[in-house]
GUKEKOL-497922 format. One record per residue: y, x, z of N, C-alpha, C, CB in turn. Coordinates in pm, whole numbers, padded with zeros to 5 digits, always signed. Glycine has a CB too. Example, Ala and Ser with C-alpha at 12.3 -4.5 7.8 and 13.67 -1.06 7.14 Angstrom:
<sites>
-00569+01319+00780-00450+01230+00780-00330+01320+00780-00447+01131+00905
-00225+01285+00708-00106+01367+00714+00003+01290+00787-00060+01408+00572
</sites>
This chain:
<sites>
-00119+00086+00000+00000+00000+00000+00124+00090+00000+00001-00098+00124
+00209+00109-00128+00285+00213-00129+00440+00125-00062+00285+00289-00300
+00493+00226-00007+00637+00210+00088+00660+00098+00009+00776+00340+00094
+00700+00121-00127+00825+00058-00223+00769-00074-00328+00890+00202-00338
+00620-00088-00243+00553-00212-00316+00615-00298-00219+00373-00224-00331
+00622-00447-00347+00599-00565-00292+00538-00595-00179+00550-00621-00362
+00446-00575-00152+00340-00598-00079+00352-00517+00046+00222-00572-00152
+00413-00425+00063+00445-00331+00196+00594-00421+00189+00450-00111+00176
+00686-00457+00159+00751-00540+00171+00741-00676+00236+00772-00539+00086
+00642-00732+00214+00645-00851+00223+00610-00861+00366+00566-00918+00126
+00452-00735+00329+00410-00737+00541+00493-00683+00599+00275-00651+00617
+00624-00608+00622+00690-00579+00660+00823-00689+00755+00695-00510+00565
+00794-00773+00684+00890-00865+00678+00812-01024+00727+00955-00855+00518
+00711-00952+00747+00639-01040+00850+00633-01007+00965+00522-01062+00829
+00606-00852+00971+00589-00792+01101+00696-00798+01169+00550-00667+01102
+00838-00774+01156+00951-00745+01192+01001-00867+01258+01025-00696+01088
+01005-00955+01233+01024-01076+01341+00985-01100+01467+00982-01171+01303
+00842-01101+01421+00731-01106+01525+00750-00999+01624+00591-01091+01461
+00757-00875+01562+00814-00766+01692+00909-00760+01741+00823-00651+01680
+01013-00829+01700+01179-00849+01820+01130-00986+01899+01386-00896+01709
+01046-01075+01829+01001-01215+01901+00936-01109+02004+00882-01352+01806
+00881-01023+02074+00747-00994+02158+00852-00880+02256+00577-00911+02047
+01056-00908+02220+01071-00779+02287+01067-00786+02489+01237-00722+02218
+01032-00925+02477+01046-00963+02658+00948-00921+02705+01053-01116+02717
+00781-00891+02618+00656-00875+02650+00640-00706+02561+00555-01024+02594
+00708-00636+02645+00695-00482+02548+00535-00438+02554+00805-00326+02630
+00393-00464+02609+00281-00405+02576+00235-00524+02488+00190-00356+02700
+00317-00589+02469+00253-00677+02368+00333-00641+02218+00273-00850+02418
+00449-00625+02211+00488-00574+02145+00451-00450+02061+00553-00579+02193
+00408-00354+02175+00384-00232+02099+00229-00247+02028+00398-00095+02207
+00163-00342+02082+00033-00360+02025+00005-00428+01894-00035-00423+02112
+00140-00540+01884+00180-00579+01745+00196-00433+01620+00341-00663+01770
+00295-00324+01712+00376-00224+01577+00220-00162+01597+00567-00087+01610
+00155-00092+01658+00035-00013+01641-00069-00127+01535-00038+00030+01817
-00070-00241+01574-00187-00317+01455-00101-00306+01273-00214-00550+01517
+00015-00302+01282+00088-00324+01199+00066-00155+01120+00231-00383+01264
+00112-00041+01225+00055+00099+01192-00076+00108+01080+00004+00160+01337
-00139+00042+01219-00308+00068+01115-00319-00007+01037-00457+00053+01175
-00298-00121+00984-00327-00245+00860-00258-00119+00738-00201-00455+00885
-00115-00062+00754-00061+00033+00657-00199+00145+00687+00125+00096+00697
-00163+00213+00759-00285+00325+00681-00431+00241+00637-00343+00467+00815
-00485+00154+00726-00658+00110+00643-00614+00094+00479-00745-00093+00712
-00466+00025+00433-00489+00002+00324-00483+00089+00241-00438-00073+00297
-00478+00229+00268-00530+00303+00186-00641+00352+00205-00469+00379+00162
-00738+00288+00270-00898+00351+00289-00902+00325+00465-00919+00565+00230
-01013+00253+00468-01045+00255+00608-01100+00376+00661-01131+00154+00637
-01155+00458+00613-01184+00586+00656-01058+00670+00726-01237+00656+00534
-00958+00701+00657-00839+00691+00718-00770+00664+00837-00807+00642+00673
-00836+00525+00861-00774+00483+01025-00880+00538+01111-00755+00298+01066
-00972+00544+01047-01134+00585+01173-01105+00732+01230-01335+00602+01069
-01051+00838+01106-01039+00928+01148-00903+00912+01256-01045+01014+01039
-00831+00882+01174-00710+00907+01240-00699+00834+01440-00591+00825+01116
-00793+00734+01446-00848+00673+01559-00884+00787+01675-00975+00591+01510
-00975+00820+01571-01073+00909+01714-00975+01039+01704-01296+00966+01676
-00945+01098+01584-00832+01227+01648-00718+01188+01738-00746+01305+01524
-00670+01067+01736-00606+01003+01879-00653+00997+01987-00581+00891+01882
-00723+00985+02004-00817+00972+02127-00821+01088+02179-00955+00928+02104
-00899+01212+02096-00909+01299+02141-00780+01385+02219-00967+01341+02054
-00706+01367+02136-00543+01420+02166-00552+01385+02307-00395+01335+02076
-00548+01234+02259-00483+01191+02438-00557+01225+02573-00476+01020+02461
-00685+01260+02532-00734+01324+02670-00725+01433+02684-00850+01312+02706
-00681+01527+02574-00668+01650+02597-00504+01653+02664-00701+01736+02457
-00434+01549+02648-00268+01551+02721-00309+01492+02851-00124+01442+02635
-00415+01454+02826-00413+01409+02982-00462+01492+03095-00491+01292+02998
-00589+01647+03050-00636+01750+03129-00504+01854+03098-00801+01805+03083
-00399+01843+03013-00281+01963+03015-00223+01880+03111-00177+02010+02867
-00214+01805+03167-00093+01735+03249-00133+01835+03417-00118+01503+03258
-00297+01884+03396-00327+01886+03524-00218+02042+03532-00519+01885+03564
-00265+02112+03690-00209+02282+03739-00252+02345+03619-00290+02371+03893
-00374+02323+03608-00433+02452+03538-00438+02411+03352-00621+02487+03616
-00342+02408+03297-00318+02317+03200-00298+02420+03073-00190+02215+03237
-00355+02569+03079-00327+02616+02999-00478+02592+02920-00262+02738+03035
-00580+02604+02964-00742+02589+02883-00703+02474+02871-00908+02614+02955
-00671+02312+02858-00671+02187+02793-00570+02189+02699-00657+02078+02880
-00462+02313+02727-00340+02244+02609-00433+02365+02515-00098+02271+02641
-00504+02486+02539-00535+02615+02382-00654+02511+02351-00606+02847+02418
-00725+02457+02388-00835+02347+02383-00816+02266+02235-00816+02233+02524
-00701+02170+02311-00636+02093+02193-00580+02135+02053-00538+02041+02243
-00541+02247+02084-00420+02317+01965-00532+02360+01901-00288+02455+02009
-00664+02443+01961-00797+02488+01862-00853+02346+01752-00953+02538+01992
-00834+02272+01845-00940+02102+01792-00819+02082+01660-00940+01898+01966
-00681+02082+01714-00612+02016+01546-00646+02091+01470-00452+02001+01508
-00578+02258+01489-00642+02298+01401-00739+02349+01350-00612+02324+01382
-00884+02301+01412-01014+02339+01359-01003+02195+01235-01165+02340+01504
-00927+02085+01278-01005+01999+01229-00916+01964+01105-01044+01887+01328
-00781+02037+01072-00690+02034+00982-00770+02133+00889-00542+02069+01032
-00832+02256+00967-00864+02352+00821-00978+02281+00808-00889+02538+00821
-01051+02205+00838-01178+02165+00812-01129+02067+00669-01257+02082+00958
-01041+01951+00693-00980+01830+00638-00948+01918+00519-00850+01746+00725
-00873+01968+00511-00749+02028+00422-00768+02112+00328-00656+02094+00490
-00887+02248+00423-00908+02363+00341-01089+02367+00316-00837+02510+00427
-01180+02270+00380-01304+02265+00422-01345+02288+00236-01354+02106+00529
-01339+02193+00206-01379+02188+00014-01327+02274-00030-01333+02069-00091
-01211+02369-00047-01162+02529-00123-01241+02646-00085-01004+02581-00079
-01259+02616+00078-01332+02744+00109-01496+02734+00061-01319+02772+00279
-01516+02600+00077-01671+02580+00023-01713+02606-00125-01710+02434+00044
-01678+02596-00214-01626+02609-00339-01622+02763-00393-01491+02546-00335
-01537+02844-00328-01478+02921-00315-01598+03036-00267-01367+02876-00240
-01650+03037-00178-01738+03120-00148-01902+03083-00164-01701+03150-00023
-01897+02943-00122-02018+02932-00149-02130+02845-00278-02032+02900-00040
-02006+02848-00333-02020+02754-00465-02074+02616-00437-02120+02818-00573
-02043+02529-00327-02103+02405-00297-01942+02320-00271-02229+02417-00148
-01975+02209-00356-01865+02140-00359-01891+02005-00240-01840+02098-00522
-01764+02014-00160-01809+01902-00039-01709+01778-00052-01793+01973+00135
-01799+01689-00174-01691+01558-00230-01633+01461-00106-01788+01439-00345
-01729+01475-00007-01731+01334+00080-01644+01398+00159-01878+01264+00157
-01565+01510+00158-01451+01561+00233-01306+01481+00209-01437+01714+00193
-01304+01373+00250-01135+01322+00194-01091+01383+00309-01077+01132+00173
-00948+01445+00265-00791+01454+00245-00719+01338+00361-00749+01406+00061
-00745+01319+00531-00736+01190+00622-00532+01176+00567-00792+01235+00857
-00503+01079+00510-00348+01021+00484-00282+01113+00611-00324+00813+00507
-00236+01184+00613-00132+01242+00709-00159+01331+00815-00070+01148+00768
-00294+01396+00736-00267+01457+00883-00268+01616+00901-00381+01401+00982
-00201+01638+00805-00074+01727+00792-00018+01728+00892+00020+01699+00702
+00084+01596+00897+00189+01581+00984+00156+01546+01143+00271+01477+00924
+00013+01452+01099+00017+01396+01275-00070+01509+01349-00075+01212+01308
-00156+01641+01301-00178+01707+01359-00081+01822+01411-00261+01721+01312
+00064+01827+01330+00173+01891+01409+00232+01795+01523+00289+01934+01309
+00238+01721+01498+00277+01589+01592+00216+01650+01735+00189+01415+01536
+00047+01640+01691-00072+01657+01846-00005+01769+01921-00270+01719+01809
+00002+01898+01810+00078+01989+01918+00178+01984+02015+00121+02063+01871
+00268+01947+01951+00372+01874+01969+00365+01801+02078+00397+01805+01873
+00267+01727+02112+00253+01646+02226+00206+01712+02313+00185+01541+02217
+00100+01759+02299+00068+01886+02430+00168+01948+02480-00015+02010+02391
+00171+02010+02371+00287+02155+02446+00369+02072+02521+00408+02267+02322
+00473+01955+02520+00560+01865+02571+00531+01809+02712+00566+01764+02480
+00422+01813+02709+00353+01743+02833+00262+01907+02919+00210+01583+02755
+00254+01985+02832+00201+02111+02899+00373+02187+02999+00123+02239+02733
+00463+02180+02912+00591+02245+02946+00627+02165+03081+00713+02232+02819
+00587+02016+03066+00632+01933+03184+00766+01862+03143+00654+02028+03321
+00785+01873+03037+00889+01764+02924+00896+01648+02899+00884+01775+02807
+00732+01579+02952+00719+01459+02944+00549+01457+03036+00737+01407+02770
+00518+01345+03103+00457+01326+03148+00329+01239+03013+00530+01282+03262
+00190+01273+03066+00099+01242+02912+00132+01101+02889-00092+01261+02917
+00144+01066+02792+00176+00938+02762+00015+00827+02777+00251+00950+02598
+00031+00714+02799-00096+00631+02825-00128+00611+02703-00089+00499+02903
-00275+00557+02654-00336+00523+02555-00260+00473+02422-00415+00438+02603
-00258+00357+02455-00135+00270+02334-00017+00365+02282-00037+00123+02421
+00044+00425+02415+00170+00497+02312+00127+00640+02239+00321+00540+02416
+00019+00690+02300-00054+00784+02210-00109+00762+02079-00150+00821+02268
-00152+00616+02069-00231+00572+01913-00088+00546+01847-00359+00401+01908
-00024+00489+01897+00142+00422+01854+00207+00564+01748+00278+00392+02050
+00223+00684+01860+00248+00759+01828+00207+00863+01708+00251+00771+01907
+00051+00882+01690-00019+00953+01584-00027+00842+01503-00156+01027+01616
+00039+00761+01476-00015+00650+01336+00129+00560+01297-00172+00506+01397
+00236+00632+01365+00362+00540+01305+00339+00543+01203+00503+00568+01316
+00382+00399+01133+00374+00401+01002+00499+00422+00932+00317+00293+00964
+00570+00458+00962+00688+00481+00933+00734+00650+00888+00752+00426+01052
+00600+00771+00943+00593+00903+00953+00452+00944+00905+00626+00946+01091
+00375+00841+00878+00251+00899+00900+00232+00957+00780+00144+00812+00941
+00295+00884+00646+00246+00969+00467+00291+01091+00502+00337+00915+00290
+00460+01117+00507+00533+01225+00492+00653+01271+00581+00569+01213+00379
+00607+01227+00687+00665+01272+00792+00805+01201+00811+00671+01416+00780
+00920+01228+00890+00939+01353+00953+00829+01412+01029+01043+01343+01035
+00832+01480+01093+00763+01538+01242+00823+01483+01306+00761+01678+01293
+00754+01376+01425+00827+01335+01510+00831+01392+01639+00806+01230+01515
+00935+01377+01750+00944+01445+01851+00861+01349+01940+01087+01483+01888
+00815+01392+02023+00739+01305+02194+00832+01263+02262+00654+01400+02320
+00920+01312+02318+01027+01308+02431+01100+01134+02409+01163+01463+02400
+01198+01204+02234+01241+01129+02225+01197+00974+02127+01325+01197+02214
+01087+01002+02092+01039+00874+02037+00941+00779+02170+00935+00921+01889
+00868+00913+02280+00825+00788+02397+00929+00725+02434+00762+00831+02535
+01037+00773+02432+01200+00697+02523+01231+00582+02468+01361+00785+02509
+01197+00564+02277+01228+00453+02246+01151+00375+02222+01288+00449+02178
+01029+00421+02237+00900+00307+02263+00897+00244+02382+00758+00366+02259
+00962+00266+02492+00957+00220+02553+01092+00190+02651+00866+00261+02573
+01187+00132+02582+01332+00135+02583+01365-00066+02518+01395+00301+02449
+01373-00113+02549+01450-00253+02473+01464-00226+02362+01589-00303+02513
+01409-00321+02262+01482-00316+02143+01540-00414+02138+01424-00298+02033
+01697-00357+02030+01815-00462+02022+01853-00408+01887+01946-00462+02151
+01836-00521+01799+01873-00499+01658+01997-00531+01637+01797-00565+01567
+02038-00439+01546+02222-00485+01482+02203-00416+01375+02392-00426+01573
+02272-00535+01318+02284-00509+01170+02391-00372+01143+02347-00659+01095
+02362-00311+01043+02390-00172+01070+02430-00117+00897+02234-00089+01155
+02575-00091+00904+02605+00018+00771+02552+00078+00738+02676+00093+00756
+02469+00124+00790+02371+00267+00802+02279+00197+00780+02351+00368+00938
+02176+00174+00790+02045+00112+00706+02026+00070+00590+02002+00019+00748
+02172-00010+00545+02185-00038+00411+02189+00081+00341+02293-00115+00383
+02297+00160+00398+02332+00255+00310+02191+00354+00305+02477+00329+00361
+02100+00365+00380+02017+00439+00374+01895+00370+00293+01998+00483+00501
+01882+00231+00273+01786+00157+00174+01859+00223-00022+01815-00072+00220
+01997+00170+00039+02034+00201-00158+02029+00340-00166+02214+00152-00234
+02009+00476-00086+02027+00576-00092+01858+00612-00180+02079+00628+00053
+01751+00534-00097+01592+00599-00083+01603+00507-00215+01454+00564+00079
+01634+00359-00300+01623+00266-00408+01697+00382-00474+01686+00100-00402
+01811+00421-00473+01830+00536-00597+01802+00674-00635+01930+00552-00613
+01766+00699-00519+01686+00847-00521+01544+00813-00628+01623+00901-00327
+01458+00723-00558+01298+00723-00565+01312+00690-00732+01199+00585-00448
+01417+00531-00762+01294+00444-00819+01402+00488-00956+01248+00236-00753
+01518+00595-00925+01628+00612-01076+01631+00728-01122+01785+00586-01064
+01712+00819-01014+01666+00930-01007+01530+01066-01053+01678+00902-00926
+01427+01034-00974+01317+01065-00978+01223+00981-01071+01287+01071-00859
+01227+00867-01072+01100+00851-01180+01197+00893-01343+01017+00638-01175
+01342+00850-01347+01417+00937-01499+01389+01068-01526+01576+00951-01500
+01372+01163-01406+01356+01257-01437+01226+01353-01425+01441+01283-01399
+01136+01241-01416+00969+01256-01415+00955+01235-01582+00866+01113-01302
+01044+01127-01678+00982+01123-01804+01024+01209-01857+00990+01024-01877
+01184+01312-01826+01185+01413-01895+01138+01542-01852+01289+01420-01929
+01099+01551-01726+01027+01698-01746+00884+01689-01750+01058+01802-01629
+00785+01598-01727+00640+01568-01779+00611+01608-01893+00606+01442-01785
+00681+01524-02017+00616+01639-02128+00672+01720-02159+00580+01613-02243
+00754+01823-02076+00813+01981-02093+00693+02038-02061+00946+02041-01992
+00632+01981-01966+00548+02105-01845+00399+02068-01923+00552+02052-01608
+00408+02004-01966+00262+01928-02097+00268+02025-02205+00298+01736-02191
+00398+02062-02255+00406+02187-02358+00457+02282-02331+00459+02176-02463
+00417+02427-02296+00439+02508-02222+00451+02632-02334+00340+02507-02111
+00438+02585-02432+00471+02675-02593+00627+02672-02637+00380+02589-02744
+00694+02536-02558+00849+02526-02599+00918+02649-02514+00924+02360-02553
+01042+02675-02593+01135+02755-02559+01112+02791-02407+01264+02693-02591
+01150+02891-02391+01168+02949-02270+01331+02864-02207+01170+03137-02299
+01395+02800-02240+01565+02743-02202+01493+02619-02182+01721+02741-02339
+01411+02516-02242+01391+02395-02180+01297+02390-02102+01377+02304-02252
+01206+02548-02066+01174+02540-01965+01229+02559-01804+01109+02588-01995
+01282+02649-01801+01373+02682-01713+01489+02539-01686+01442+02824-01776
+01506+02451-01781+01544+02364-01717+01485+02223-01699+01641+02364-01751
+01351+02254-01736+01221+02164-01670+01222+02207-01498+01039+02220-01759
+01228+02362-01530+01144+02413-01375+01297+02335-01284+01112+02667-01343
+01430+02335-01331+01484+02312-01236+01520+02146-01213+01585+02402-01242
+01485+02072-01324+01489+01943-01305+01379+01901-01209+01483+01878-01430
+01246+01967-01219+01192+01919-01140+01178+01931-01001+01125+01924-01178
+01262+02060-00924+01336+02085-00817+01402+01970-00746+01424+02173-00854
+01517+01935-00846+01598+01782-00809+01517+01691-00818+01716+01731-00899
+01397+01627-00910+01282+01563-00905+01243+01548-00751+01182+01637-00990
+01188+01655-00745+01100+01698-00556+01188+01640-00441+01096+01908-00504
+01343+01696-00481+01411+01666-00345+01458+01467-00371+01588+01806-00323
+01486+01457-00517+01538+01293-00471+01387+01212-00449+01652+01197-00625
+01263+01262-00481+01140+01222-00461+01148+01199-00301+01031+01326-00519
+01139+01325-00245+01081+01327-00079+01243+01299-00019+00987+01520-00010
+01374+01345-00023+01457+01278+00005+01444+01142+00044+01518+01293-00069
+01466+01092-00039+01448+00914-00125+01372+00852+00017+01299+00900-00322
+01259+00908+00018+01150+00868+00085+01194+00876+00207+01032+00937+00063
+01215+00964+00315+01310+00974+00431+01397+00940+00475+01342+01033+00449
+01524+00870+00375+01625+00790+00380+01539+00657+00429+01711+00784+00239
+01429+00613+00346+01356+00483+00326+01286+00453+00466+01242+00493+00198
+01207+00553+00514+01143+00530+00632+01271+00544+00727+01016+00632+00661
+01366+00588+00762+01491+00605+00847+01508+00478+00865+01617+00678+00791
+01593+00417+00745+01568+00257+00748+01528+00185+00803+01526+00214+00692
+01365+00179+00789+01289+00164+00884+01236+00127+01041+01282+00215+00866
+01237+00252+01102+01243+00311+01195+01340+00266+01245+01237+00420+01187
+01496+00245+01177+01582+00241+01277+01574+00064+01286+01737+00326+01240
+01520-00016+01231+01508-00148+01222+01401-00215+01334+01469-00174+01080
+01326-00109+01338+01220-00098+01477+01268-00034+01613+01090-00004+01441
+01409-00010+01566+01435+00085+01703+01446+00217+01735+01355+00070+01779
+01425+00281+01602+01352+00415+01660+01450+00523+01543+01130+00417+01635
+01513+00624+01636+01593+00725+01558+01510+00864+01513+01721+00766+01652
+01434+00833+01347+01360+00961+01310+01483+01094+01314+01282+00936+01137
+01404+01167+01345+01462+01353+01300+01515+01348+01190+01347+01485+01275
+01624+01414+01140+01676+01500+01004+01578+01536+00918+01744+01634+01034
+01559+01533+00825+01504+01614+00731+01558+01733+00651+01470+01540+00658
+01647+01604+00571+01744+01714+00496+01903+01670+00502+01697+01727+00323
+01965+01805+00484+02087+01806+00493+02166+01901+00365+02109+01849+00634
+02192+01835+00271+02207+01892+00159+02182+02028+00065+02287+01875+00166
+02016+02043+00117+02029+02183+00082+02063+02274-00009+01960+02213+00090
+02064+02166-00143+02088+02182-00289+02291+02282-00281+02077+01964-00381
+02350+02227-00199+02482+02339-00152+02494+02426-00063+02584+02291-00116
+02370+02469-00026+02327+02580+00056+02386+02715-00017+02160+02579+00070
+02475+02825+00033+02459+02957-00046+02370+03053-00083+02514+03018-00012
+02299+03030+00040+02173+03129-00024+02030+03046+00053+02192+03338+00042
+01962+03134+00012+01797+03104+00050+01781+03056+00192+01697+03246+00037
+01826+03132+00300+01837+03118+00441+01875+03036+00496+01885+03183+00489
+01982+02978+00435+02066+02813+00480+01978+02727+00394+02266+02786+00425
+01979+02753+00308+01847+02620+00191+01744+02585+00317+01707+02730+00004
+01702+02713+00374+01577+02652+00406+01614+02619+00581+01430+02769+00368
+01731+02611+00616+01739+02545+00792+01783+02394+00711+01903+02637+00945
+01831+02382+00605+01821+02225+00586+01743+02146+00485+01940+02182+00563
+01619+02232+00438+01545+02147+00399+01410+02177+00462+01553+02140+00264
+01370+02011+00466+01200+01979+00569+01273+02033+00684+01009+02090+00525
+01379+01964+00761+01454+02039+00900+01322+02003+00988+01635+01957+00972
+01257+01919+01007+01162+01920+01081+01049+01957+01083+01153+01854+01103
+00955+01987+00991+00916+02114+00962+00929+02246+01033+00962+02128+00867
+01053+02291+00945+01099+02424+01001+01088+02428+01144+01240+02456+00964
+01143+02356+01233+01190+02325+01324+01100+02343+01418+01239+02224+01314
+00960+02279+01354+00831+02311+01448+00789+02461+01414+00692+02199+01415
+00769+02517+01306+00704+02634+01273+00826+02741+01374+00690+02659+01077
+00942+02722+01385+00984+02799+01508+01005+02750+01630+01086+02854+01491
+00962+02669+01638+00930+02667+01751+00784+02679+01852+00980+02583+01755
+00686+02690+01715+00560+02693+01760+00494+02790+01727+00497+02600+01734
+00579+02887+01616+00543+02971+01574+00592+03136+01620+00559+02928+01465
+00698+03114+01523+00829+03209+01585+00879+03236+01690+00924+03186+01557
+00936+03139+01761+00969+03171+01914+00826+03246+01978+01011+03008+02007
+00674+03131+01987+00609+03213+02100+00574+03413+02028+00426+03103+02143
+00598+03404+01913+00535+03587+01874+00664+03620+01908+00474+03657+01684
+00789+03580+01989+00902+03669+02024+01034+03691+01903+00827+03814+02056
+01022+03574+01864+01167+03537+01755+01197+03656+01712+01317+03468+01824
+01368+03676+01742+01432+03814+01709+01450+03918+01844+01587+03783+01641
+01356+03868+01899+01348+03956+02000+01281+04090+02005+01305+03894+02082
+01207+04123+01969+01138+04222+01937+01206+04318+01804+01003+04161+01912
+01159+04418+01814+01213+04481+01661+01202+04428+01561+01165+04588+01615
+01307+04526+01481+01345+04433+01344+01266+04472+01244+01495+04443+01286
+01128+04548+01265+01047+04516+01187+00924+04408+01281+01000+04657+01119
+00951+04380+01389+00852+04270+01439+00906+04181+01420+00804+04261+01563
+01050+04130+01396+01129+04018+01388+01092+03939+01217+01301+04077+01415
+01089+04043+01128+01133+04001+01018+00926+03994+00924+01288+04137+00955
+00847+04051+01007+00700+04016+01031+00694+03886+01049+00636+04081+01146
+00724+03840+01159+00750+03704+01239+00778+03609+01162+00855+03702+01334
+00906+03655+01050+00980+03560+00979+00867+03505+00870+01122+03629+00911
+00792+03633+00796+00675+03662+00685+00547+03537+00703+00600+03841+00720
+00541+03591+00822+00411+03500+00872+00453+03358+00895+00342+03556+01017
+00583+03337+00927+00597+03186+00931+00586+03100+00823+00707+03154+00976
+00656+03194+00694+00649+03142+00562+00568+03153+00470+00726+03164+00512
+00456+03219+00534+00310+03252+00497+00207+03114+00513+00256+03381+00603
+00223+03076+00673+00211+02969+00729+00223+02833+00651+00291+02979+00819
+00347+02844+00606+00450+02722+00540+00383+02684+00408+00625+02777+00505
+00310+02814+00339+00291+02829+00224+00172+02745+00205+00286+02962+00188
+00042+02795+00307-00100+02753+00300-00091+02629+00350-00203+02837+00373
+00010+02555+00443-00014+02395+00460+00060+02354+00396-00004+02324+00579
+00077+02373+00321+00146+02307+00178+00068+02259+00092+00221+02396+00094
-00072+02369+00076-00202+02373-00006-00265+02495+00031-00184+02368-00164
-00410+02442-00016-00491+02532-00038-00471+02601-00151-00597+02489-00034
-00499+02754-00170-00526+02799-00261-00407+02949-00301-00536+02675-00346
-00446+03067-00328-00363+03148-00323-00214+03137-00411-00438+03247-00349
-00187+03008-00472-00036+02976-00526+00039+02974-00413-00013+02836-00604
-00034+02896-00298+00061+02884-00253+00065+02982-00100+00076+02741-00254
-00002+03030-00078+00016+03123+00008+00125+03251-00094-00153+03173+00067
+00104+03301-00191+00240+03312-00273+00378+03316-00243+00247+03227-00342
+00393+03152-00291+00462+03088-00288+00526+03097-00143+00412+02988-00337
+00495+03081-00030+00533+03109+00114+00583+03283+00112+00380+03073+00226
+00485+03337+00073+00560+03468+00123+00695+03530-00005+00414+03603+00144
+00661+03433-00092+00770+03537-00192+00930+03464-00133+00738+03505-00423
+00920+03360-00070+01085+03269-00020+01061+03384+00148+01069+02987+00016
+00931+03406+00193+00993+03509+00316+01020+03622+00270+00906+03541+00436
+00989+03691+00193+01071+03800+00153+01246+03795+00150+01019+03825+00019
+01221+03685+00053+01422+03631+00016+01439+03649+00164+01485+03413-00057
+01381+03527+00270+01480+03543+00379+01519+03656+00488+01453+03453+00443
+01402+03720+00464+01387+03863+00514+01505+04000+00459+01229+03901+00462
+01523+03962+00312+01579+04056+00228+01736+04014+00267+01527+04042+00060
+01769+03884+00328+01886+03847+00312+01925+03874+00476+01898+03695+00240
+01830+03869+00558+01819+03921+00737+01833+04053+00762+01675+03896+00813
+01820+04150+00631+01846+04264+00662+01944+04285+00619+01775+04343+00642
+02053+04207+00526+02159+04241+00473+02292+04143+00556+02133+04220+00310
+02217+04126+00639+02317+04019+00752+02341+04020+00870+02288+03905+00767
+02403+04054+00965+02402+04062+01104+02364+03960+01185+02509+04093+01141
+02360+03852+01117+02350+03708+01167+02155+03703+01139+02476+03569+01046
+02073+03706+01235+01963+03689+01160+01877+03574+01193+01892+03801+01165
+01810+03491+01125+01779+03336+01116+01638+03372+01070+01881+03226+01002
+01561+03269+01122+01472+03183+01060+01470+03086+00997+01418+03156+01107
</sites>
């Protein structure tokens, strides 16, 4: 059931009543937006919600043994389980393939969980730091299955999305929602699909000029961003219609000056986790400035392989950490 169908429309607009009708009875409420969650993901495959079910589950008891003193073996516990079970999901069929020449079809790709296994961390560590106390059952499933984050994120925060799960909701009609519906309607459906018919058959003939390629490669740049843009404006919308204020994504990165600012405002949440989960604990810019700018390598190394499998894009990650590296040594100011 895609965002911008009819049909995610329509249940949408069923659901949304019914959940300000339920705001006097908030565990009834939230049990409405969580059934509403999962009806969006089953309809793209019930397999989907099953997984995404029990990796909830699991989470939540693992936030519930980090909550204890000794909370460092339940929170490395958890952080092993996402990501045993992300490279399993994600990379399980490349590596199988790949080394052992056995292709593993019945491996689907679980809808999001990319994102909701940064999320899991995310929740540990939060409740390991003592940032939030473990959240109970419901707002844990609530949480790994918004439907509003679950295709393509943002990354959502714990802190501040338990606060508004469990906060009154009070709807007002809002400048800002509109403006953020015609923003994601002209990005997605004008924008991006116009400029899907002209660079599709550029990249179909790869014998034309070297000039209409180069401005294939960069149409389809603006393609990517009013694509996933579009989309983030749309769920914002959303979210904020339910109550709930998603993270930044992007912030115009396309007028960024160089590489280094491009990338603190685009996928801001993203980034945002990889230093904070990444970068900060190996010692940010703290360490020398050849451990600093290592640090930087490996994050965008990182960035590269959950993006995809496959050595493009591990590539692809380290050739933008180089840029930011190359531009950290030519700067006093030095960033991730």
């Amino acid at each position: 059931m895609n965002l911008f169908s009819i049909e995610f429309g329509l249940c949408f607009f069923i659901f949304w009543p019914i959940y300000y009708f339920l705001n006097t009875r908030p565990h009834l409420q939230k049990a409405v937006l969580l059934a509403f969650s999962y009806l969006f993901l089953a309809s793209f495959g019930l397999k989907f919600l099953i997984i995404n079910f029990i990796f909830s589950t699991a989470i939540f008891l693992f936030a519930r043994a980090a909550q204890s003193k000794d909370s460092a073996i339940p929170f490395a516990a958890g952080v092993i389980f996402v990501l045993c079970a992300l490279a399993f999901f994600k990379y399980g069929d490349y590596f199988a393939i790949k080394f052992t020449r056995l292709h593993l079809e019945n491996i689907a790709l679980p809808l999001g969980i990319s994102f909701y296994s940064f999320m899991s961390i995310l929740l540990l560590k939060a409740v390991r730091d003592g940032e939030i106390e473990a959240p109970d059952y419901l707002d844990t499933l609530i949480f790994l299955s918004f439907f509003a984050a679950i295709i393509s994120g943002p990354i959502l925060r714990p802190k501040p999305f338990f606060e508004a799960l469990n906060s009154p909701k009070v709807f007002r009609a809002s400048p800002v929602i509109f403006a953020l519906l015609c923003s994601a309607l002209f990005k997605k459906l004008i924008v991006a699909n116009h400029l899907f018919e002209i660079v599709n058959p550029v990249f179909a003939a790869p014998t034309l000029p070297a000039s209409q390629l180069l401005g294939a490669l960069f149409g389809y740049s603006v393609l990517l961003y009013a694509d996933f843009s579009g989309y983030v404006d749309f769920v914002t919308a959303l979210g904020l219609m339910c109550g709930f204020v998603l993270p930044q994504n992007f912030n115009r990165p396309f007028t960024a000056r160089n590489l280094k600012i491009f990338w603190q405002n685009w996928h801001i949440s993203l980034m945002n986790f990889f230093k904070e989960c990444v970068y900060f604990p190996l010692g940010g810019s703290h360490g020398t400035a050849v451990q600093t700018q290592l640090n930087v390598m490996l994050v965008f190394a990182i960035s590269g392989v959950w993006h995809g499998a496959g050595l493009s894009f591990l590539l692809w990650g380290l050739i933008h950490g180089l840029g930011v590296v190359f531009l950290n040594l030519t700067d006093e100011r030095k960033w991730l």
